[in-house]
C-alpha positions as CSV (number, residue, x, y, z in Angstrom):
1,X,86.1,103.4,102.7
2,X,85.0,106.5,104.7
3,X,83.1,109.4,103.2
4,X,83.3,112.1,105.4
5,X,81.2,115.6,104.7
6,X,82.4,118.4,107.2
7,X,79.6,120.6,106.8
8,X,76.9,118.1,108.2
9,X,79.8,116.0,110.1
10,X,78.0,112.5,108.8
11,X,79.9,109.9,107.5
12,X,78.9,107.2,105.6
13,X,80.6,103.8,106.0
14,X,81.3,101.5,103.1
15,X,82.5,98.0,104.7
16,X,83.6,95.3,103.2
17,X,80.4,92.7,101.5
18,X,78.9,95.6,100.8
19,X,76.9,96.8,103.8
20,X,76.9,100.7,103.8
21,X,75.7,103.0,106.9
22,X,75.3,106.3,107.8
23,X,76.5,107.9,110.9
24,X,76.3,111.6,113.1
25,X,80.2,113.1,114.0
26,X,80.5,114.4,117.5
27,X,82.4,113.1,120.6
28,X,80.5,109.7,120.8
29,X,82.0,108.1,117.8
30,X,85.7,108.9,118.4
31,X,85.9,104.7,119.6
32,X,84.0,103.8,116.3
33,X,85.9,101.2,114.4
34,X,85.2,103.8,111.3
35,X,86.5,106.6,112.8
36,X,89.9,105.5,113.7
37,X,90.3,104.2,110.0
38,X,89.8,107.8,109.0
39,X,91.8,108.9,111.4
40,X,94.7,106.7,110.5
41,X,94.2,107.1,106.7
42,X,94.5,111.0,107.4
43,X,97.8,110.5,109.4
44,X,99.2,108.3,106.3
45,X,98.3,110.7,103.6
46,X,95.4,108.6,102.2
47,X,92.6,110.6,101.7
48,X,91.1,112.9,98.9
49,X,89.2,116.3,99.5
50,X,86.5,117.5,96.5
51,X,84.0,119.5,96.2
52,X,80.5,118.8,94.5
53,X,77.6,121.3,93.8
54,X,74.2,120.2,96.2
55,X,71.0,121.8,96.2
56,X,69.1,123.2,99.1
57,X,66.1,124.5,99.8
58,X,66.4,128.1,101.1
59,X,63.3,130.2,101.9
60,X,61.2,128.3,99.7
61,X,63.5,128.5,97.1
62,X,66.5,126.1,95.7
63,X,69.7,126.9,95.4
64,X,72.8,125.8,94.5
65,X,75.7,125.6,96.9
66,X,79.3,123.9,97.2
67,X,79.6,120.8,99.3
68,X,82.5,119.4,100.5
69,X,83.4,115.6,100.8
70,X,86.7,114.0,102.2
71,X,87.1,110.4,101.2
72,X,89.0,108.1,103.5
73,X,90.3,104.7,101.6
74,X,93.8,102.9,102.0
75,X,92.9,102.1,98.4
76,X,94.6,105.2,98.0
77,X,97.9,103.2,98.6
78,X,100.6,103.7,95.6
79,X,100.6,99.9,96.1
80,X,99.3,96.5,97.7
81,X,95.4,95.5,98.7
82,X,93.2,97.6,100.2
83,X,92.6,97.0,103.7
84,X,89.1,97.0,105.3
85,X,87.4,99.2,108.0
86,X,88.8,96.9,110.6
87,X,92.4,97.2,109.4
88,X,93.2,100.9,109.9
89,X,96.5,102.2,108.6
90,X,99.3,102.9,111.4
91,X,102.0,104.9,112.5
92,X,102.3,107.5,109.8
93,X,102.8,111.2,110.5
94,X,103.0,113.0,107.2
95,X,99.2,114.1,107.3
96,X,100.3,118.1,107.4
97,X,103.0,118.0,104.5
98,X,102.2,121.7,103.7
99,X,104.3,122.8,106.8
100,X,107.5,123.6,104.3
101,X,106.0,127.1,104.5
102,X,106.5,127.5,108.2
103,X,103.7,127.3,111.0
104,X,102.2,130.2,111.9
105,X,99.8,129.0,115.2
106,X,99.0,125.9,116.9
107,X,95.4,125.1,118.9
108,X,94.8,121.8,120.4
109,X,91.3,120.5,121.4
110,X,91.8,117.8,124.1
111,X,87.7,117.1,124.0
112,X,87.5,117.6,120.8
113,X,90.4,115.6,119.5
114,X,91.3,118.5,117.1
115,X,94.7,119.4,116.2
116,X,94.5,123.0,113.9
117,X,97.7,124.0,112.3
118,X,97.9,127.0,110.7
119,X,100.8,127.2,108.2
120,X,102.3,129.2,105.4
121,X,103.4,132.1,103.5
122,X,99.4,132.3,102.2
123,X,98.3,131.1,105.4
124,X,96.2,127.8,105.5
125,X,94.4,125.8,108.2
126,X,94.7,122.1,108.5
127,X,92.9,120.6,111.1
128,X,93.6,116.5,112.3
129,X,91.7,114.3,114.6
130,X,94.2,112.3,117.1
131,X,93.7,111.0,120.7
132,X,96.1,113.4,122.2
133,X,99.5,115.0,121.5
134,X,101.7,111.7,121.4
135,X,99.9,111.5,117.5
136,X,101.2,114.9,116.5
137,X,103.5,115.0,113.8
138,X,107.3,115.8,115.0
139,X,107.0,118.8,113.6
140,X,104.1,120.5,115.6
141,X,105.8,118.8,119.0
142,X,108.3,121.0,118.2
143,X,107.0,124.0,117.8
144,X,105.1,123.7,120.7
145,X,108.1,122.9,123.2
146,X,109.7,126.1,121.0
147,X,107.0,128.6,121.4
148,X,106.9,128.0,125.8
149,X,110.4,127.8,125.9
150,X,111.3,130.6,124.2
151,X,109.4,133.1,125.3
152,X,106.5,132.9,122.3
153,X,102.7,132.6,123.2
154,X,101.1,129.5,125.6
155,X,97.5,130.8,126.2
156,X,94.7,128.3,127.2
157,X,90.8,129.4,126.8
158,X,87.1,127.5,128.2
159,X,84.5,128.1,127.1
160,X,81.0,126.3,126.1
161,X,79.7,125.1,122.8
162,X,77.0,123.0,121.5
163,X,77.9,119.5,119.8
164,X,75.7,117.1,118.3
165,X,75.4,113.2,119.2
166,X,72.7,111.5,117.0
167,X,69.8,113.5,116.5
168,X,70.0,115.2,120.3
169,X,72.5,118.8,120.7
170,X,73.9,119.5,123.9
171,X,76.4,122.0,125.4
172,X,79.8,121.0,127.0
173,X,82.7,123.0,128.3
174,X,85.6,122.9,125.9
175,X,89.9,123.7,127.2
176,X,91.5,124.6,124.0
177,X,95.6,125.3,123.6
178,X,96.8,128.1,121.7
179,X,100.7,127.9,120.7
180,X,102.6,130.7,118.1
181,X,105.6,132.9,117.9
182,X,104.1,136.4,117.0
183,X,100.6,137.5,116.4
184,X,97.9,136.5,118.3
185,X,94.6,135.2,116.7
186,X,91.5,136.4,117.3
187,X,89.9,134.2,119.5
188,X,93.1,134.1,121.8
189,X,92.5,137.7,123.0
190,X,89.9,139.2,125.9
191,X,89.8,138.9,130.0
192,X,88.7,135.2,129.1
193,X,92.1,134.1,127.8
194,X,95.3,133.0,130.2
195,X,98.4,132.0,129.7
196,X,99.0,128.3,130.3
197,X,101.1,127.9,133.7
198,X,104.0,125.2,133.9
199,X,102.2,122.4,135.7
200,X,99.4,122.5,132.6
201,X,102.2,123.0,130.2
202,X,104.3,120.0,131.6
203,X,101.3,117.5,131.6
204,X,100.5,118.5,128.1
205,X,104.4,118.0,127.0
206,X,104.4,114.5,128.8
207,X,101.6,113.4,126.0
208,X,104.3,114.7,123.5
209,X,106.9,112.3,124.5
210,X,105.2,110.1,125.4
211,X,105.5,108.0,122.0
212,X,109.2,108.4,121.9
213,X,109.7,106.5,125.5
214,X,107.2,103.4,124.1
């Protein structure tokens, strides 16, 4: 089991005999054995999102705040064993089954390994970790070919921003994709922001069907 909390990015690893350990998110655990269990247990559905109170110590004084946790476990299964760390889930795509209300926006992190998928009538964010495109659910792959091919927004944006790795914080340079059919969001607008030409586009859709030639 993995016990993610987003706010701090740690995760602590429950293997099986019993041996726990903590670890630090950022780029230099995407490999981890840990991390692609979560990854794959997010893809398949299994995982749970709560919310516990924590206190802190603000100012000199405590107080109480919400904290959230997202648990990772393919004892989450309807049926049949649970696997262990080493065993991660595969193949399922059903990760953003909220996307009945219609997608709104796509962004895609390459560095990052973030997929965000804005969705809804009452908008909501999801955001998934996968290696690159080919993991996307059919869904998003289509939207994306959609909103180049028919006219909607492709814009691209770099900039820099600090990650952590262990106990050191340093800055790297970040490409992310922006994909929708109307309004544009926030971040997606200035002098800073282009529009993603066809030679970027076509290497990014190349990652898209890419699992449907294997």
């Amino acid at each position: 089991m993995v016990q993610h909390f987003p706010g701090v990015d740690d995760y602590l690893v429950y293997r099986a005999g019993g041996t726990t350990e903590l670890h630090h998110g950022g780029p230099a655990i995407s490999d981890s054995d840990f991390y692609q269990y979560a990854v794959s247990c997010h893809a398949a559905g299994l995982f749970k999102a709560t919310s516990f109170p924590a206190v802190v110590s603000q100012a000199g004084t405590l107080k109480t705040v919400p904290c959230k946790q997202v648990i990772y476990s393919t004892m989450f299964k309807d049926s049949g064993p649970a696997e262990g760390v080493n065993k991660a889930v595969q193949g399922a795509k059903n990760a953003l089954s909220f996307l009945q209300g219609g997608v709104n926006w796509v962004r895609w992190c390459p560095m990052l390994y973030e997929l965000s998928v804005n969705a809804g009538v009452l908008p909501a964010t999801k955001v998934c970790r996968i290696h690159s495109l080919s993991e996307a659910p059919e869904e998003i792959a289509d939207y994306i070919r959609g909103c180049y091919d028919k006219g909607g927004v492709a814009l691209k944006r770099d900039y820099s921003r600090p990650v952590s790795t262990g106990r050191a914080t340093h800055v790297i340079n970040v490409t992310e994709y922006y994909f929708a059919t109307t309004k544009v969001h926030k971040d997606f607008q200035g002098n800073t922001v282009l529009s993603i030409d066809p030679e970027e586009y076509e290497e990014l859709w190349s990652q898209v069907t890419q699992h449907k030639e294997d």
